[in-house]
PDB file of N, CA, C and O in Angstrom:
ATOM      1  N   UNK A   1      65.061 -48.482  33.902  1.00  0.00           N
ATOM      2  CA  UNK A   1      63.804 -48.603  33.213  1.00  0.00           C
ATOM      3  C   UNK A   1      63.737 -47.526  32.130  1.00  0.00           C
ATOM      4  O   UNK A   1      64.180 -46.389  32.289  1.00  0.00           O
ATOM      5  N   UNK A   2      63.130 -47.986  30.981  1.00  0.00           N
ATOM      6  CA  UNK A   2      63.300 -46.918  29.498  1.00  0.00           C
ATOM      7  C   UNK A   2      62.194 -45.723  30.055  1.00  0.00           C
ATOM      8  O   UNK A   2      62.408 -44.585  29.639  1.00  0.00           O
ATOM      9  N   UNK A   3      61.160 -45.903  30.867  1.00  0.00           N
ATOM     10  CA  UNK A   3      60.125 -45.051  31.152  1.00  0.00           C
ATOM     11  C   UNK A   3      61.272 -43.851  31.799  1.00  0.00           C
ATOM     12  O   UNK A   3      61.531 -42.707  31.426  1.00  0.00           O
ATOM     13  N   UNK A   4      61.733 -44.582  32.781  1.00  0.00           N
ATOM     14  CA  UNK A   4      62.293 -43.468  33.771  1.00  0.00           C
ATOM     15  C   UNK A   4      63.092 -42.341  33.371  1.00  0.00           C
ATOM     16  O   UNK A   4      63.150 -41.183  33.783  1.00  0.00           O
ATOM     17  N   UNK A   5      64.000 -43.292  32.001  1.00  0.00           N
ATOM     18  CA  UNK A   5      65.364 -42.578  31.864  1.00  0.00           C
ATOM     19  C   UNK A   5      64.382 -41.294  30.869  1.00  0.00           C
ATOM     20  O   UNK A   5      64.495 -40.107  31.178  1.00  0.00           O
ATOM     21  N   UNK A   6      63.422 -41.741  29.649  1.00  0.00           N
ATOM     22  CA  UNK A   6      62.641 -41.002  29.306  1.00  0.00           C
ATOM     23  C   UNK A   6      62.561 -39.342  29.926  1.00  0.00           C
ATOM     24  O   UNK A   6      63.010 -38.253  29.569  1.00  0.00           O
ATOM     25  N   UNK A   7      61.541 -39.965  31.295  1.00  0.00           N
ATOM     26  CA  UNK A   7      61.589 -38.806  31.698  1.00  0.00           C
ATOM     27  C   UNK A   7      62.637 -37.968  32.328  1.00  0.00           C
ATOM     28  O   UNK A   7      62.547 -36.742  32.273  1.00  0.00           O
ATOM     29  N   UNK A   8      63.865 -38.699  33.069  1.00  0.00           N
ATOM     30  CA  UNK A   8      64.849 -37.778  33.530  1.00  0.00           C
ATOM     31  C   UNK A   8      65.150 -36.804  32.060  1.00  0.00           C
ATOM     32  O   UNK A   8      65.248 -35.577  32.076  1.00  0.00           O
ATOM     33  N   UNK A   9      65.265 -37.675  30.819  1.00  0.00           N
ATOM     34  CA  UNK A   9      66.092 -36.828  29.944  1.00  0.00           C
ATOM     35  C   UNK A   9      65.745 -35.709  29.367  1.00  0.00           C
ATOM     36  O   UNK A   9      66.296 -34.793  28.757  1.00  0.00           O
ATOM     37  N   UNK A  10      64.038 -36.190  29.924  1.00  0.00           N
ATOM     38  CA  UNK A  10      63.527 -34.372  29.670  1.00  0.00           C
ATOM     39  C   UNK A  10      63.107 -33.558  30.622  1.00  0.00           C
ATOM     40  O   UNK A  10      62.292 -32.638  30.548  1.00  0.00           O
ATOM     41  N   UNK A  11      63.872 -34.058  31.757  1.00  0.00           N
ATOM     42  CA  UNK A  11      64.122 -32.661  33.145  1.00  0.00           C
ATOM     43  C   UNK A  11      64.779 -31.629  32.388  1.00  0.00           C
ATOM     44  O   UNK A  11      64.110 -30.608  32.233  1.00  0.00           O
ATOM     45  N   UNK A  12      65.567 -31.645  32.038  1.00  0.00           N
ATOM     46  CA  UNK A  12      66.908 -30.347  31.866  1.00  0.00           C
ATOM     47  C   UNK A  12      65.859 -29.248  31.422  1.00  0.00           C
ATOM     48  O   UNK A  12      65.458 -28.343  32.153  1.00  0.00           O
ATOM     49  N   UNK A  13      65.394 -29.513  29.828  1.00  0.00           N
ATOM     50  CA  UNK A  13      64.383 -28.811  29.030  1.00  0.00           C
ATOM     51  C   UNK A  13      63.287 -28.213  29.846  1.00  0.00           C
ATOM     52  O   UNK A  13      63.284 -27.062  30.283  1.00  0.00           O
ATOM     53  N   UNK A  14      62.448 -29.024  29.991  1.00  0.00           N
ATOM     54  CA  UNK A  14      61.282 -28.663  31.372  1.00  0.00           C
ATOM     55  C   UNK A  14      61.508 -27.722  32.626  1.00  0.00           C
ATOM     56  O   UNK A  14      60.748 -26.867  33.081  1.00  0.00           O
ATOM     57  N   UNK A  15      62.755 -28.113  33.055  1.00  0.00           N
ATOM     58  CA  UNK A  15      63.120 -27.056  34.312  1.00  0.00           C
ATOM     59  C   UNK A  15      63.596 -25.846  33.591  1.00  0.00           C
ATOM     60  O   UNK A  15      62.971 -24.806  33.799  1.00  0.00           O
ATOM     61  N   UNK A  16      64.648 -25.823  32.743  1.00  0.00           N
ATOM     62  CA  UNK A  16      64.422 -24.205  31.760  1.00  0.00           C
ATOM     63  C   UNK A  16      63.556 -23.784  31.629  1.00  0.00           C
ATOM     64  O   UNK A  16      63.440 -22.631  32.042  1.00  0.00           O
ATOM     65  N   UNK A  17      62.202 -24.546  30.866  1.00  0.00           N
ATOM     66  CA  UNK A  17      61.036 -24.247  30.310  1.00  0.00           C
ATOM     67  C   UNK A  17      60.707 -23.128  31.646  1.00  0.00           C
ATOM     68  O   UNK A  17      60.782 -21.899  31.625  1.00  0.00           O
ATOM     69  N   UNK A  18      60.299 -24.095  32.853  1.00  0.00           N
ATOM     70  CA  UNK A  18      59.727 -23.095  33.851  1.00  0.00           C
ATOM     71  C   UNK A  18      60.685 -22.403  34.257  1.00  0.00           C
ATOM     72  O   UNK A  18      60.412 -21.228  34.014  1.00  0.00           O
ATOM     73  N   UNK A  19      61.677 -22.495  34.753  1.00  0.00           N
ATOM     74  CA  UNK A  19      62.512 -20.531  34.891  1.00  0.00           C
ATOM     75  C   UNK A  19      62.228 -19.874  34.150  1.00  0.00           C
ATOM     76  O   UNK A  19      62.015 -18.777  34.668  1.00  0.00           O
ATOM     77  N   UNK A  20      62.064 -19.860  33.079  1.00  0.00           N
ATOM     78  CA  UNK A  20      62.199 -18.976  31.865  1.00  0.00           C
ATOM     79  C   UNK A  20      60.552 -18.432  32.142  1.00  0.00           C
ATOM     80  O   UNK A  20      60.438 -17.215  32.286  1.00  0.00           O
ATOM     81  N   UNK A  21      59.613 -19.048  32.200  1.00  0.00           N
ATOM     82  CA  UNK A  21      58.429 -18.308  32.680  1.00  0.00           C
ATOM     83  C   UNK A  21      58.226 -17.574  33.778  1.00  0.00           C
ATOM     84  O   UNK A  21      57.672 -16.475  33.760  1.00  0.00           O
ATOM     85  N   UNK A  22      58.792 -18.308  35.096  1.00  0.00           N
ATOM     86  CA  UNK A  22      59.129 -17.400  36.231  1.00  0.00           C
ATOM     87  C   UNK A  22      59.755 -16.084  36.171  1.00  0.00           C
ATOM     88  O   UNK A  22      59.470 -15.035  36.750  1.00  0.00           O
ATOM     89  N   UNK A  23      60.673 -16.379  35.339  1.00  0.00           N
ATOM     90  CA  UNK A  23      61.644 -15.511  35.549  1.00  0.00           C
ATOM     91  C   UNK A  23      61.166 -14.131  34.656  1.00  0.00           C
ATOM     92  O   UNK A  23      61.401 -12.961  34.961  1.00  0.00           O
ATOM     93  N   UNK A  24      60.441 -14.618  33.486  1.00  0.00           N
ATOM     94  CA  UNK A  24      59.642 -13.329  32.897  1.00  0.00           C
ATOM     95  C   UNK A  24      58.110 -12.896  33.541  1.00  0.00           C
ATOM     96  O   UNK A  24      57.470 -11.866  33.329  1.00  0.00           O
ATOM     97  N   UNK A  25      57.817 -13.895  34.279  1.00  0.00           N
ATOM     98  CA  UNK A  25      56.836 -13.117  34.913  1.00  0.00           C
ATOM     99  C   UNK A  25      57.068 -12.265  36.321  1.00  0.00           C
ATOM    100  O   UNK A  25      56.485 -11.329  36.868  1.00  0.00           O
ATOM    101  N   UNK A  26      58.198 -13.063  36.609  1.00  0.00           N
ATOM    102  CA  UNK A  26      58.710 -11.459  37.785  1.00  0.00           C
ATOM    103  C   UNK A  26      59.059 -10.463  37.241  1.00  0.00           C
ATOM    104  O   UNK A  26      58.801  -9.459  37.904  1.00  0.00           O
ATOM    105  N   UNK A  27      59.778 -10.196  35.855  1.00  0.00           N
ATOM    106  CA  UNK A  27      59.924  -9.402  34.930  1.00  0.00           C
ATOM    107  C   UNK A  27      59.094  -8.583  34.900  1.00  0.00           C
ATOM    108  O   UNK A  27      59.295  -7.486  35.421  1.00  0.00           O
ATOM    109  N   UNK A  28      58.099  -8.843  34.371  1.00  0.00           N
ATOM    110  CA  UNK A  28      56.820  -8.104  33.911  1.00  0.00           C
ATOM    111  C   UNK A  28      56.329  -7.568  35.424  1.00  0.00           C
ATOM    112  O   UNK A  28      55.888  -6.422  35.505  1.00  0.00           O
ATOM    113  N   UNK A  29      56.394  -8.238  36.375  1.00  0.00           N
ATOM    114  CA  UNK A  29      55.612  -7.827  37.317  1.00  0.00           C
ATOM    115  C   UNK A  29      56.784  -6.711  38.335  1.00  0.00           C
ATOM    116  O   UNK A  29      56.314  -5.861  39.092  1.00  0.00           O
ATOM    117  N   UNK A  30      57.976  -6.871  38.207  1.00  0.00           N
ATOM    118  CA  UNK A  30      58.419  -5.485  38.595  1.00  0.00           C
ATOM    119  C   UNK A  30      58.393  -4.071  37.657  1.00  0.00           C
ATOM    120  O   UNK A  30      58.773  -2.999  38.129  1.00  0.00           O
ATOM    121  N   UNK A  31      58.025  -4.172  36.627  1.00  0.00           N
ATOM    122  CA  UNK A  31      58.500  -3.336  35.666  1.00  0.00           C
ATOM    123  C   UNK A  31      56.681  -2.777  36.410  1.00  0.00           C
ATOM    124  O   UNK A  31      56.646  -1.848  37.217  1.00  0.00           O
ATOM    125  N   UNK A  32      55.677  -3.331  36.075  1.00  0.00           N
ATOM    126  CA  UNK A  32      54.589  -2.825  36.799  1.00  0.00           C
ATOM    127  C   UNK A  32      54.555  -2.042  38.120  1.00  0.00           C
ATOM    128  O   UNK A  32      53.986  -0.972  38.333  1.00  0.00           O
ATOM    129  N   UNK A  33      55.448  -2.967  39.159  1.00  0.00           N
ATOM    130  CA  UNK A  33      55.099  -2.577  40.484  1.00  0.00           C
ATOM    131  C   UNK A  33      55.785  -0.785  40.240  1.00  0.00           C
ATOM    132  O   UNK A  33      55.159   0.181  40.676  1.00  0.00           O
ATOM    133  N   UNK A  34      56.930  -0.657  39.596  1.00  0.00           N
ATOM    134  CA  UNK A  34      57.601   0.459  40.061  1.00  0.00           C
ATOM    135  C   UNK A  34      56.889   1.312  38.672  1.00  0.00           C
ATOM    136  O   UNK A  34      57.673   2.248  38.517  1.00  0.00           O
ATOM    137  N   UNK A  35      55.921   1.427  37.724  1.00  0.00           N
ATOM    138  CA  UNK A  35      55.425   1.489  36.830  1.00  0.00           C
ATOM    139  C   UNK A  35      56.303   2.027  35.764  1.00  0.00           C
ATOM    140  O   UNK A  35      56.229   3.187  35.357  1.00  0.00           O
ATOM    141  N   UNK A  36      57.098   1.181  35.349  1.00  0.00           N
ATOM    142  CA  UNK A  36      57.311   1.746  34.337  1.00  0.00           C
ATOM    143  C   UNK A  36      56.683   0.647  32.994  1.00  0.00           C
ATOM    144  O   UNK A  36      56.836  -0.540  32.710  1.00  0.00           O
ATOM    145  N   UNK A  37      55.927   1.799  32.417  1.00  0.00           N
ATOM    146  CA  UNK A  37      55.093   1.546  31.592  1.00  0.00           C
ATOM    147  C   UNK A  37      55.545   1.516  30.031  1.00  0.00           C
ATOM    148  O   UNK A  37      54.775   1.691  29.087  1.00  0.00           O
ATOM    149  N   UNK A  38      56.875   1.271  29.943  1.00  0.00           N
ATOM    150  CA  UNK A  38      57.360   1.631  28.568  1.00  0.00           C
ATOM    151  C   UNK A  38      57.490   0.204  27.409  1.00  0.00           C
ATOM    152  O   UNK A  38      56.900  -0.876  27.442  1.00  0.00           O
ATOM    153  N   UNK A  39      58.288   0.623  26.646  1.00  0.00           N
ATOM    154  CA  UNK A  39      58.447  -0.338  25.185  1.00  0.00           C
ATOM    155  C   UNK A  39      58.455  -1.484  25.706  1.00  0.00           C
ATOM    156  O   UNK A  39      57.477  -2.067  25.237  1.00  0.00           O
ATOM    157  N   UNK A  40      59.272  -2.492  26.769  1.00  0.00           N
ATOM    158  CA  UNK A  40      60.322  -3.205  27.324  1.00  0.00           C
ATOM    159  C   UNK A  40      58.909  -3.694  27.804  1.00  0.00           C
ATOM    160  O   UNK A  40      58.767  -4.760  27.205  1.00  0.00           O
ATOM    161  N   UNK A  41      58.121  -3.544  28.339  1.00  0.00           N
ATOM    162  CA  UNK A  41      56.657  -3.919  29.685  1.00  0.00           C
ATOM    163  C   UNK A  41      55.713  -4.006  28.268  1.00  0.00           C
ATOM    164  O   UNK A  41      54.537  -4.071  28.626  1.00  0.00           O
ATOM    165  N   UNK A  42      55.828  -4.031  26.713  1.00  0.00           N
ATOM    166  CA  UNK A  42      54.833  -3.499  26.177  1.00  0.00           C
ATOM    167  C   UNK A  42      55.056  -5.054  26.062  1.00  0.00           C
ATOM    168  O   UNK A  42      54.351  -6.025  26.333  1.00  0.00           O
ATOM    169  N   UNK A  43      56.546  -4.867  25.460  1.00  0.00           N
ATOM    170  CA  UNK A  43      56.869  -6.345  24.446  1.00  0.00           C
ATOM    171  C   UNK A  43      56.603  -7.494  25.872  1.00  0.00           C
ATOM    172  O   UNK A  43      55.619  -8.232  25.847  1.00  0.00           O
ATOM    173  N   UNK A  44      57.403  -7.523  26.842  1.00  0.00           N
ATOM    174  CA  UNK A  44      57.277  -8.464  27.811  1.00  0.00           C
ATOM    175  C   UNK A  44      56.167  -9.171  28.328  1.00  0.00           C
ATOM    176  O   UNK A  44      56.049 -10.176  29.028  1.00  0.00           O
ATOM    177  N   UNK A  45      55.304  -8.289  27.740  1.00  0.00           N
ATOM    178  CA  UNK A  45      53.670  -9.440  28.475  1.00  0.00           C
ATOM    179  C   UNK A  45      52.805 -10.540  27.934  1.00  0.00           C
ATOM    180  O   UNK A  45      51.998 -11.301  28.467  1.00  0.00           O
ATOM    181  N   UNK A  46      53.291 -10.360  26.537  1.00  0.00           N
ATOM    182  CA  UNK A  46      53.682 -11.743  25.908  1.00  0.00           C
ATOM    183  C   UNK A  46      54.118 -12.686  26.458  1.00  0.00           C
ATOM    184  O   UNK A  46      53.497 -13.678  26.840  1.00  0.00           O
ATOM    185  N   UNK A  47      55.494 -12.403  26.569  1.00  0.00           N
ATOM    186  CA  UNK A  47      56.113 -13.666  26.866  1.00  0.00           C
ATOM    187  C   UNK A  47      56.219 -14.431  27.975  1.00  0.00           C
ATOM    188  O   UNK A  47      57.056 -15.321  28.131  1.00  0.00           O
ATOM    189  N   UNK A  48      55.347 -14.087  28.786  1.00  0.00           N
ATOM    190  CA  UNK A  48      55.520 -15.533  30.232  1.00  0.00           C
ATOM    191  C   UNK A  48      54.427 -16.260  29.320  1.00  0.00           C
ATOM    192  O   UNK A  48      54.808 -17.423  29.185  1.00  0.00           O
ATOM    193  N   UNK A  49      53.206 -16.050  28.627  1.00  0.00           N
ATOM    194  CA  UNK A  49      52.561 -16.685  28.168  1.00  0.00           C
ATOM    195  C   UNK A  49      53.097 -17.419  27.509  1.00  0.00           C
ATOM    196  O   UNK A  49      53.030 -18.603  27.838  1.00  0.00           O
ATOM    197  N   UNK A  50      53.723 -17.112  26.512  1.00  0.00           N
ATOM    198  CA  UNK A  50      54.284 -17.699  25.174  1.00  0.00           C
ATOM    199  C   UNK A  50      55.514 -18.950  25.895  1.00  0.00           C
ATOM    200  O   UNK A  50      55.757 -20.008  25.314  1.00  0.00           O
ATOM    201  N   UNK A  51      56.169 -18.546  27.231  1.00  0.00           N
ATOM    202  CA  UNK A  51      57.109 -19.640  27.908  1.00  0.00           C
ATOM    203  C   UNK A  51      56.484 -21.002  28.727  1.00  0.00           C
ATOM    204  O   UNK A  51      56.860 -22.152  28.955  1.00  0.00           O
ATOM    205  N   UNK A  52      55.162 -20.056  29.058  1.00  0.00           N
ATOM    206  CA  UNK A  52      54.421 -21.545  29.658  1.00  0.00           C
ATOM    207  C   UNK A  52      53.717 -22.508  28.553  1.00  0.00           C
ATOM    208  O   UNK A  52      53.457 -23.711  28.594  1.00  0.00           O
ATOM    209  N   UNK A  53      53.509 -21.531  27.558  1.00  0.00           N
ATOM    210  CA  UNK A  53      53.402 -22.410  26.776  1.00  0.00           C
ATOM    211  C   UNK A  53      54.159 -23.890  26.072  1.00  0.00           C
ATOM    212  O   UNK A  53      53.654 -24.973  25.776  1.00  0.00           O
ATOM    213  N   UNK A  54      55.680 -23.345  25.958  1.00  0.00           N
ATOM    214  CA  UNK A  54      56.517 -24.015  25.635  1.00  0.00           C
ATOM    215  C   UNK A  54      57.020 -25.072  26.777  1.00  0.00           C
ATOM    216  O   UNK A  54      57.778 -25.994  26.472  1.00  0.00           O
ATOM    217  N   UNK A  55      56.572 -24.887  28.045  1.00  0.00           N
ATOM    218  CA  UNK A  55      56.709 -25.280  29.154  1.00  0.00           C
ATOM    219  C   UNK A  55      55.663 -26.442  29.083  1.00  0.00           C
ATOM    220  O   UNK A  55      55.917 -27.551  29.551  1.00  0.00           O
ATOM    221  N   UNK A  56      54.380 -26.113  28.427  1.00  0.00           N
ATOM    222  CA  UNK A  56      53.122 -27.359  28.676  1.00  0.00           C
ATOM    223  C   UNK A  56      53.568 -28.254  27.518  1.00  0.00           C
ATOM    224  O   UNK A  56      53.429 -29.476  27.579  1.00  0.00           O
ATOM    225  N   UNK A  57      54.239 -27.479  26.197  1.00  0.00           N
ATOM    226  CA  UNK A  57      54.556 -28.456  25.238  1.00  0.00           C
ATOM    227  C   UNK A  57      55.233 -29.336  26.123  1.00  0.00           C
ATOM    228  O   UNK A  57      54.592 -30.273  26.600  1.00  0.00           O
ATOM    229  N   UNK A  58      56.320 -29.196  26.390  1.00  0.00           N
ATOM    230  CA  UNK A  58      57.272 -30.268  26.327  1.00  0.00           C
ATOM    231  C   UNK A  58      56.850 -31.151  27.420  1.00  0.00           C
ATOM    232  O   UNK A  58      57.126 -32.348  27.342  1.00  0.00           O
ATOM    233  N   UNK A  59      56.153 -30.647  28.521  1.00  0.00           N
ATOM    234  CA  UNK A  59      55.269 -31.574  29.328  1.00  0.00           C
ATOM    235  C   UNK A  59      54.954 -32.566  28.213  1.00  0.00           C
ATOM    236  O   UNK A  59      55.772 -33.387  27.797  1.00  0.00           O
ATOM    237  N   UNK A  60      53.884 -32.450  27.823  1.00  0.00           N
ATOM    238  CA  UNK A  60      53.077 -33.175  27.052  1.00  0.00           C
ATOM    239  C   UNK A  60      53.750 -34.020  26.299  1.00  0.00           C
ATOM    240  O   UNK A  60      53.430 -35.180  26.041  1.00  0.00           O
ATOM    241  N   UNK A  61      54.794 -33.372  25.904  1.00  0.00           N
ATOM    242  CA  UNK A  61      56.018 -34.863  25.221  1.00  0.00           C
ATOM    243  C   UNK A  61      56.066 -35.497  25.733  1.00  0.00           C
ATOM    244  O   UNK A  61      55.646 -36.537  25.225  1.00  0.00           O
ATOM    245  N   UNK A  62      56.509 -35.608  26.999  1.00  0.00           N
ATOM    246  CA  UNK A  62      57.122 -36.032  27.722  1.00  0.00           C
ATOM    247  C   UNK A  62      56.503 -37.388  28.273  1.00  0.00           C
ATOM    248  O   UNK A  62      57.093 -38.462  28.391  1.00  0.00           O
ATOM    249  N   UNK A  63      55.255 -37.111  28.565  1.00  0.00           N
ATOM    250  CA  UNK A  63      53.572 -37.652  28.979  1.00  0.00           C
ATOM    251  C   UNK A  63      53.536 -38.414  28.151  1.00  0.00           C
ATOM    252  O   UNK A  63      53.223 -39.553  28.499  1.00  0.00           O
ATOM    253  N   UNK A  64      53.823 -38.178  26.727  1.00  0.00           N
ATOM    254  CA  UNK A  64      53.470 -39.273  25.566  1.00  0.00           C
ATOM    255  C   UNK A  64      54.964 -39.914  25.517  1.00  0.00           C
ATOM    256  O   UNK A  64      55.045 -41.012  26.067  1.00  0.00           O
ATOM    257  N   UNK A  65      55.816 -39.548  25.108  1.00  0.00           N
ATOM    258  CA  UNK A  65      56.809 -40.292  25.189  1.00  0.00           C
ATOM    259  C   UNK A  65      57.124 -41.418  26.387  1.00  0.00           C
ATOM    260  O   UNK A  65      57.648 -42.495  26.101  1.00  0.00           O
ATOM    261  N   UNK A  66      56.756 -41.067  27.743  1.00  0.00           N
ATOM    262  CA  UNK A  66      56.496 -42.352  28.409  1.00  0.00           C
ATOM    263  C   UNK A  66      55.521 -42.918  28.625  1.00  0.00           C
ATOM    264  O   UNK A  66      55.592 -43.863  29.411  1.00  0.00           O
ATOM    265  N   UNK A  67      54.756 -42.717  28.269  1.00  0.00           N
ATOM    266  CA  UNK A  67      53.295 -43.456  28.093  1.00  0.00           C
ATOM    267  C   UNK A  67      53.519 -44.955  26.579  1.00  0.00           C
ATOM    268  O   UNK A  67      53.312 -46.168  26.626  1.00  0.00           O
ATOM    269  N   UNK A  68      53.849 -44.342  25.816  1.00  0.00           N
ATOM    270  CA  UNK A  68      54.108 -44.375  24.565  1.00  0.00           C
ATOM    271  C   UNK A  68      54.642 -46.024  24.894  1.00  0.00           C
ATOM    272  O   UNK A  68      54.596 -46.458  23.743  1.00  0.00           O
ATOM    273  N   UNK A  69      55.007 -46.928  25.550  1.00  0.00           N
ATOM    274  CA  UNK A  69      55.438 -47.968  25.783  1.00  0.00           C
ATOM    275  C   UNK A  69      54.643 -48.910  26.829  1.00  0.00           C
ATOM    276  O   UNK A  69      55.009 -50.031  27.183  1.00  0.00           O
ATOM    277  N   UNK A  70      53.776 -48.402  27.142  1.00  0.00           N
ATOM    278  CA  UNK A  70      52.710 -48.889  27.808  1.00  0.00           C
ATOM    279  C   UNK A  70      51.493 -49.688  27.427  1.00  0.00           C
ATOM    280  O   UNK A  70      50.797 -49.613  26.415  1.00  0.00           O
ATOM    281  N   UNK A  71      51.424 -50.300  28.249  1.00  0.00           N
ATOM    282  CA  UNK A  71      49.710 -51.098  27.536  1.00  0.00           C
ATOM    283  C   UNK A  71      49.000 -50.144  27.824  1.00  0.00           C
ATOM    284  O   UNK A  71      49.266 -49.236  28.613  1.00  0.00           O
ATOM    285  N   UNK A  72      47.626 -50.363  26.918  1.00  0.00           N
ATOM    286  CA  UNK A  72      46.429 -49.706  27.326  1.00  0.00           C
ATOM    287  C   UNK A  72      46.043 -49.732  28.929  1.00  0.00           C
ATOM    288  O   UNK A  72      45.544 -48.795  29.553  1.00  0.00           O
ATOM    289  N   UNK A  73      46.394 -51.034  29.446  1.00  0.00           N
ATOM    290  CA  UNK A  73      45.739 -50.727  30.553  1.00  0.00           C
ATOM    291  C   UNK A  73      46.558 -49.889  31.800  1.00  0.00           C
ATOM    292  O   UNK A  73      46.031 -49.106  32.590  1.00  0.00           O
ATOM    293  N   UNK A  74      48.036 -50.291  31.746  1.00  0.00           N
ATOM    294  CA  UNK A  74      48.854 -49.334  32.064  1.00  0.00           C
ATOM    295  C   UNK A  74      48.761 -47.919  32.270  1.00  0.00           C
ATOM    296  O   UNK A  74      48.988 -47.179  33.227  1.00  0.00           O
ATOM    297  N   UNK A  75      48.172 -47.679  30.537  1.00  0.00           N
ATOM    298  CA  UNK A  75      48.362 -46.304  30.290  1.00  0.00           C
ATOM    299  C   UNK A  75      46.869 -45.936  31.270  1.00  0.00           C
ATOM    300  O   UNK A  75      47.073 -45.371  32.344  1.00  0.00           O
ATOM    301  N   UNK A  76      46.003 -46.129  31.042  1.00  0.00           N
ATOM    302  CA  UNK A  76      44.721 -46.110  32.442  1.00  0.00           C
ATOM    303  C   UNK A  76      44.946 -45.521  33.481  1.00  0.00           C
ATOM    304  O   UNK A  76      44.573 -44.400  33.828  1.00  0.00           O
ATOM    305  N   UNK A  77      45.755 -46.493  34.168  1.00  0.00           N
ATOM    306  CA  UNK A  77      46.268 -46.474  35.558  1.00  0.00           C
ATOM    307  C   UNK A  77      47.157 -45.502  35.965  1.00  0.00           C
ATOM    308  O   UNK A  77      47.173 -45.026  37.101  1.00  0.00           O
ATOM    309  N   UNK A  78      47.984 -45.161  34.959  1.00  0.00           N
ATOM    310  CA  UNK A  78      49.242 -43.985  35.071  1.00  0.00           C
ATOM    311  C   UNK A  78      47.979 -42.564  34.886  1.00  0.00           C
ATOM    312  O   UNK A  78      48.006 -41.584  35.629  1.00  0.00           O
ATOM    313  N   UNK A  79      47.179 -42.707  34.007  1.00  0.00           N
ATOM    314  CA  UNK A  79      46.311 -41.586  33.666  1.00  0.00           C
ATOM    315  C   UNK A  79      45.408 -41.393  35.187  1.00  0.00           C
ATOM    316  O   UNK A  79      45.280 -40.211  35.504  1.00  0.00           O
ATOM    317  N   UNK A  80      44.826 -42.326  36.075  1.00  0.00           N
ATOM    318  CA  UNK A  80      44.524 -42.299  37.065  1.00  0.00           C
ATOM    319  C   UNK A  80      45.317 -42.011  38.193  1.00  0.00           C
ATOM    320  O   UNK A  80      44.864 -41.423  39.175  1.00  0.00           O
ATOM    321  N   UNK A  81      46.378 -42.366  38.105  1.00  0.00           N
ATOM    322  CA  UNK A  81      47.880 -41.869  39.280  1.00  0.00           C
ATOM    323  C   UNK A  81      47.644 -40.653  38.733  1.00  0.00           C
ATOM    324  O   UNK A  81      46.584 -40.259  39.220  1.00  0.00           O
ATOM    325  N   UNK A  82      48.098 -39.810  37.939  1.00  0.00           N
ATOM    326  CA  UNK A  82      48.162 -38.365  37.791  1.00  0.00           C
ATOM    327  C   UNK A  82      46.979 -37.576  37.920  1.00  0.00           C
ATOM    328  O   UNK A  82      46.968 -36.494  38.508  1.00  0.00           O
ATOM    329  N   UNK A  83      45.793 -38.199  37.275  1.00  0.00           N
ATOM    330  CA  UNK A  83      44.596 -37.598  37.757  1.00  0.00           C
ATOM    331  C   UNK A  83      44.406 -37.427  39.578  1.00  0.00           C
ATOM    332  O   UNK A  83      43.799 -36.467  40.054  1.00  0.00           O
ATOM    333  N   UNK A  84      44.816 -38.140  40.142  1.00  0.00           N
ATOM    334  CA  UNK A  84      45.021 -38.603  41.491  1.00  0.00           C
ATOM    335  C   UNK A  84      45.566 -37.725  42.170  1.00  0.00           C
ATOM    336  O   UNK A  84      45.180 -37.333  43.271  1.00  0.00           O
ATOM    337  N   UNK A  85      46.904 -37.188  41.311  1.00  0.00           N
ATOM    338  CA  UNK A  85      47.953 -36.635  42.363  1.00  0.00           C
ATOM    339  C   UNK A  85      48.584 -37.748  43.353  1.00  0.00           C
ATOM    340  O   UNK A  85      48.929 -37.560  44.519  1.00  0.00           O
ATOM    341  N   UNK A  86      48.646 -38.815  42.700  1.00  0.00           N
ATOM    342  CA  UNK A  86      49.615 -39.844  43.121  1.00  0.00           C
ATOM    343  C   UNK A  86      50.642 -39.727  42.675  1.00  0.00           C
ATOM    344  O   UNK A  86      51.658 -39.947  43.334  1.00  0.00           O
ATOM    345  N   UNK A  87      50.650 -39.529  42.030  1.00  0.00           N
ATOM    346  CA  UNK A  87      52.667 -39.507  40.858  1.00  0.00           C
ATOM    347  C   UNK A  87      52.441 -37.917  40.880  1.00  0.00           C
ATOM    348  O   UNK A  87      51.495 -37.130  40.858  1.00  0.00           O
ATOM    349  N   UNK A  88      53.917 -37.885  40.936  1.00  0.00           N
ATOM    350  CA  UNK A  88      54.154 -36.592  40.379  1.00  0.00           C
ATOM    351  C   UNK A  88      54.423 -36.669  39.017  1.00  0.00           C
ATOM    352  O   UNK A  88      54.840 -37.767  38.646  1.00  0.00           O
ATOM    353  N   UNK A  89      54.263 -35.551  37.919  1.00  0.00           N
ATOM    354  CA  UNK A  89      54.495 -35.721  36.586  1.00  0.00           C
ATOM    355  C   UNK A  89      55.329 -35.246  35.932  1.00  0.00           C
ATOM    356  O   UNK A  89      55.397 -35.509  34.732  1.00  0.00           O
TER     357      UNK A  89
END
């Protein structure tokens, strides 16, 4: 199905997306726990923001790109599955 393959093909991207936020927000949050308060903790607290961000983009592609082939009423129903927490997204 074109929906499906859609979304597998933007797993790869998406699952980076979120390590890359995880992974700077444990960042940030050890550099706190043991306080070091320097340059490295100044610049870093930016960026889990700035990764989830890039993380909701490509969601949102993703959302439209398979939606994007759908009827209206389809698209409804898929919008109600996710509102739901029936589908995962």
């Amino acid at each position: 199905m074109a929906i499906e393959r859609l979304y597998e093909d933007s797993l790869p991207a998406r699952r980076h997306a979120g390590e890359e936020a995880v992974a700077l927000t444990a960042r940030v949050e050890t550099l706190i726990r043991f306080g070091l308060y320097d340059d490295e903790l100044s610049h870093l607290t930016g960026e889990p923001v700035k990764a989830r961000s890039v993380q909701w983009e490509l969601r949102r592609q993703m959302l439209e790109r398979t939606a994007r082939p759908l009827s209206p009423q389809q698209r409804e129903t898929l919008t109600g599955f996710i509102a739901e927490k029936r589908v995962m997204e």
